[in-house]
Every structure is written in C-alpha cells, then in structure tokens.
N, C-alpha and C positions, 0 to 999 in steps of 0.2 A: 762272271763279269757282265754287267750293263752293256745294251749300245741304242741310240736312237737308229729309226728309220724316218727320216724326213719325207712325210707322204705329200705334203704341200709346203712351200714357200712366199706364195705370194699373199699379196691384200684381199682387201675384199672383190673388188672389182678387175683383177685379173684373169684374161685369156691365153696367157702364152705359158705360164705353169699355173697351179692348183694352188686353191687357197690355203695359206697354214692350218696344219695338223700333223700330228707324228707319233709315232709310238716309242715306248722305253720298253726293251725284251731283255729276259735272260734267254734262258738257251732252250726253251718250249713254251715259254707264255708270252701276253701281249698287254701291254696296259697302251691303251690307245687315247691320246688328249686332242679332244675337240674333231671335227668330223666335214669340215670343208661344207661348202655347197653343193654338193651334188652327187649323183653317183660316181662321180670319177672317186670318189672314197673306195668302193669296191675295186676299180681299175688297178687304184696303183697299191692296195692293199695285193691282188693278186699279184703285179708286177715283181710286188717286194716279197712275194714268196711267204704270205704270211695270213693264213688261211681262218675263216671265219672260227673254226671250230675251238681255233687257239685263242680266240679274243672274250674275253671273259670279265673285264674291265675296261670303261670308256669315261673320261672326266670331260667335260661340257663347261668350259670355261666363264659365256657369256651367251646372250638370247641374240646376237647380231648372226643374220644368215647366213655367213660365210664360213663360222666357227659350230651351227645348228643343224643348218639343213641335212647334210648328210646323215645324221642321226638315223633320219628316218628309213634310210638304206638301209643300213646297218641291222636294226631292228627288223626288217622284214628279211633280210640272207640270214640272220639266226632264226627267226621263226620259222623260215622253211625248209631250216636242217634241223629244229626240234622236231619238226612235223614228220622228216625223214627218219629220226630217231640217230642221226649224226652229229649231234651236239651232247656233250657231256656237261652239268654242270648248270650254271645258270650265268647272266648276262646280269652286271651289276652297271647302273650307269650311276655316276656321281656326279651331285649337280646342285644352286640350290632351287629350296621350292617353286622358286621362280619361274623358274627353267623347268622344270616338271610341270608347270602347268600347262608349259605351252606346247613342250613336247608329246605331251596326252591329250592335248587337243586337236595337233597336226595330225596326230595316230588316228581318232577317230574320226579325223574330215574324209584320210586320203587312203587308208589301207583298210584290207578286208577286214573281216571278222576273224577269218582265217589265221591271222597273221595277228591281231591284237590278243585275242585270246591269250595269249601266254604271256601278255603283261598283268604283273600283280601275281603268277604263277611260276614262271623259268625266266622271266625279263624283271628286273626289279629296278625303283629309285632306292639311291642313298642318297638322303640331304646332308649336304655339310653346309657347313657357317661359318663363321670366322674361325681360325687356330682351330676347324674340327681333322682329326687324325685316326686313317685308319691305316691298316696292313692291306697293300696292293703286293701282290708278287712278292712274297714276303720283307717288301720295304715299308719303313715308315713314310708314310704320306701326310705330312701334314698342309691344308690348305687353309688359304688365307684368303681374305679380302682385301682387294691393291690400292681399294681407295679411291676407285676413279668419278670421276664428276660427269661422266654421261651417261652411264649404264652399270648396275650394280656388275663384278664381275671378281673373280675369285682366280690366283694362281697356286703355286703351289713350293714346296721347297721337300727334298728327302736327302736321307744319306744312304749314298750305295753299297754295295756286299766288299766295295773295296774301303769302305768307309771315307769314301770322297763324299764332297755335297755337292748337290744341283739345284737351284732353284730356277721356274718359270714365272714369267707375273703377266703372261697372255698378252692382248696389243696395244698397252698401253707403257708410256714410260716411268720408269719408279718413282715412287713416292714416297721422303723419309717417313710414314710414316711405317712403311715396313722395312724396316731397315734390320730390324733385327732379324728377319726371316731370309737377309738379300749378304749382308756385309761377309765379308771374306770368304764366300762362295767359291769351289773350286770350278764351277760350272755354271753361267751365268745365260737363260735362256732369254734374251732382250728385243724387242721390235725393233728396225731401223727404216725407216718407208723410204727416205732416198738419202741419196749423198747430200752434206753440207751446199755445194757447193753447187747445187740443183735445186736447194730451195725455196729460190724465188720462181720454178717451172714447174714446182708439185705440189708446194703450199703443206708441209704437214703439220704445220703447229695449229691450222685452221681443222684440221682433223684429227686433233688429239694423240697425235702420233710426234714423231721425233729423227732427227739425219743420222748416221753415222757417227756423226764428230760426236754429238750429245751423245750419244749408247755408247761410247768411248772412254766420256770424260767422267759417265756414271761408273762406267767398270773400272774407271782407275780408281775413284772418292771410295768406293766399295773394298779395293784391296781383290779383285775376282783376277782369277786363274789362267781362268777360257772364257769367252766371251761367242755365244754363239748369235749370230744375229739375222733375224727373220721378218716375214709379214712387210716385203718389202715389194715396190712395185714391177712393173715386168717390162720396163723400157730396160734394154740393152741388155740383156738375160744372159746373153756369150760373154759379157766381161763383166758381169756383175762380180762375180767372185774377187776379181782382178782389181777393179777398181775400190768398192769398197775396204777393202785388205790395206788398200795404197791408203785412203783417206784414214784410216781408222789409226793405222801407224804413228801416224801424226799426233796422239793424244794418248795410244794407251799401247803398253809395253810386253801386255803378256801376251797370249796363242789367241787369233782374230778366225773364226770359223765362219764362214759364206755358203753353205752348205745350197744344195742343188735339189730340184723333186726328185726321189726316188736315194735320193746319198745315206749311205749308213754311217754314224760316227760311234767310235767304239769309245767308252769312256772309261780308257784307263785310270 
C-alpha cells in the first residue's frame, strides 16, 4: 500500500512551513513530485526518515522556483553518494524539455564538475508531454498537461496497488479540459491558497490560484473521494487544518485532508 509524505505545504513565498512537495512510497522506494526551494528539501526529506539512496524517481512539475530550486540539492546529495559508491541505480528525473533546459543550466552555473559529471551517466532526464505514461514504483504514471495560462506545467494521475486513483494537477486550479484524467478520482491532490472568506486579504484569483470553497465545489462537480488540499499560505498554520476543514464542509461531503509539513497519509 501507497502513502504520501507531505514534505512542504506552503506557496511560493512562505516562511513558516516549506513550499509544496511530497513523495508517494511503497514500503522501500520514493517517487518524489517537485523539490520546494531550497535545501530544506534534504532537511525534511531526512526528517521523514526517507533517505537519498532510496529516491530514484523525482517529477518536476513547473519551472517556478518554489516547485525547482531544490532540484539542485537533490542532484548534488545523489552525486555525492554515487561518488561514495552508496547509491544503487540511477536518478530518473521527469520533466518536460523545458524544465531540463533550465535545470542543466542551473547545474552548470552553480555545482562542481564533481557533481555534474554523472548527469547524462547515473542522473538522467525523462521528457514527458502531454498523456506521456511511464512505470514509477511499479505504478502507471500518466502525466498530463493542466492547461494553465501562465506557465507551461504538467500534473499527473495513477492507480494504486490497491487499485484506488489519485490524481495531482500541481498549483493551479482544474481545468475542464482535463476532466477526464480528474473526474471520480478517489484521491484528489488540489491547491487551495486561502479560505473563501480571506479572499479579499490574499487576492488568489490575482495569482492563479483558488480558496477552499472553489477546491471544494471542484471536488464535488468531479464526484472525488478525498480531497487533499495544498500549496496554501502560512498565516495561521496552528489552525489551518481546523479552519479550512470547517470551510470546505460547507460545499463538499466526502474526507477534507489539510495535511501539515512532515504528515504522512496512508492511502487506503
């Protein structure tokens, strides 16, 4: 059985938890989506007891630095256990071209030789594209393009070993045009940047994002299961859980998940 590790929760621009990103583990591997800003990737990657040598798969959602930057961490704690000869395997990162250009440029502005060396060697790009589908953790992964109007960006949908679904669509709010990768999902991974009822204090429609109520009313038109909702800002952090849960009731009837940095959800 499947479980996330929620290594970040917040937006871009959050200080009081880590920007979204999380991994989906069985019970010895790590498929890890998106890479936060910064090194706290490693921090709370160690926190969660979920060690480099086990990360073997990394999807890269979008080229916005908050979903990016870490990358580059990343790529250098594996290059310095190939080097050690403590990595088995190789590092697949999945992304598309886009994203590999830039993350091959970052490599060579700001890391050694040391450490690049083993791109193109034990560090590899997979491009995907729209509907491309491979075998991650012996799941089917198929990824899609979400359609967004600021930045090219790609999420994803698979079925688990329990033959539940889960689909991601990264942080932006759906768009029928992927409806067929989204609709009766048993596991709905959605943005909510703040409550309804805060957003003339946060402004997210001015930032491409979406409140509560709206991640709410999508997971009801959709027919989803569980509703997990992320990539939210970090004013009131102690009752985030609390309050959103309260607001989100109000619109949609199945299991409302508010998940914390560092929370594992098991997906039964």
């Amino acid at each position: 059985m499947e479980k996330i590790t929620m290594l970040g929760t917040g937006s871009a621009m959050v200080t009081k938890c880590y920007n979204t990103c999380f991994t989906i583990s069985n019970s010895d591997e790590h498929f890890l989506v998106d890479t936060g800003g910064g090194n706290t990737i490693l921090t709370n990657l160690e926190k969660s007891q979920i060690p480099i040598k086990k990360l073997h798969n990394i999807f890269i959602s979008h080229e916005h630095n908050d979903h990016i930057s870490g990358i580059i961490w990343i790529i250098r704690a594996v290059a310095s256990e190939i080097s050690k000869d403590n990595y088995n395997g190789n590092l697949n990162i999945y992304c598309h071209e886009s994203i590999e250009v830039i993350i091959r440029k970052i490599c060579k502005l700001i890391l050694q030789t040391r450490f690049t060396k083993y791109i193109d060697n034990r560090i590899f790009f997979r491009q995907i594209n729209d509907n491309s589908t491979f075998n991650i953790l012996g799941l089917k992964i198929t990824f899609f393009n979400i359609q967004s109007t600021k930045v090219l960006q790609f999420g994803f949908r698979t079925t688990l070993s329990n033959e539940k679904t889960l689909a991601f669509l990264g942080d932006e709010p759906y768009r029928n045009a992927i409806f067929k990768y989204v609709n009766n999902c048993d596991y709905l991974m959605h943005e909510a940047f703040c409550l309804y009822s805060e957003k003339d204090i946060f402004d997210p429609y001015e930032k491409y994002h979406v409140t509560v109520k709206d991640a709410c009313e999508i997971a009801k038109k959709l027919n989803i299961n569980n509703l997990l909702l992320f990539h939210t800002i970090d004013s009131n952090l102690e009752k985030r859980k609390e309050r959103y849960i309260t607001e989100g009731k109000k619109y949609f009837h199945g299991n409302i998940l508010v998940p914390d940095d560092l929370e594992v959800i098991e997906l039964n």
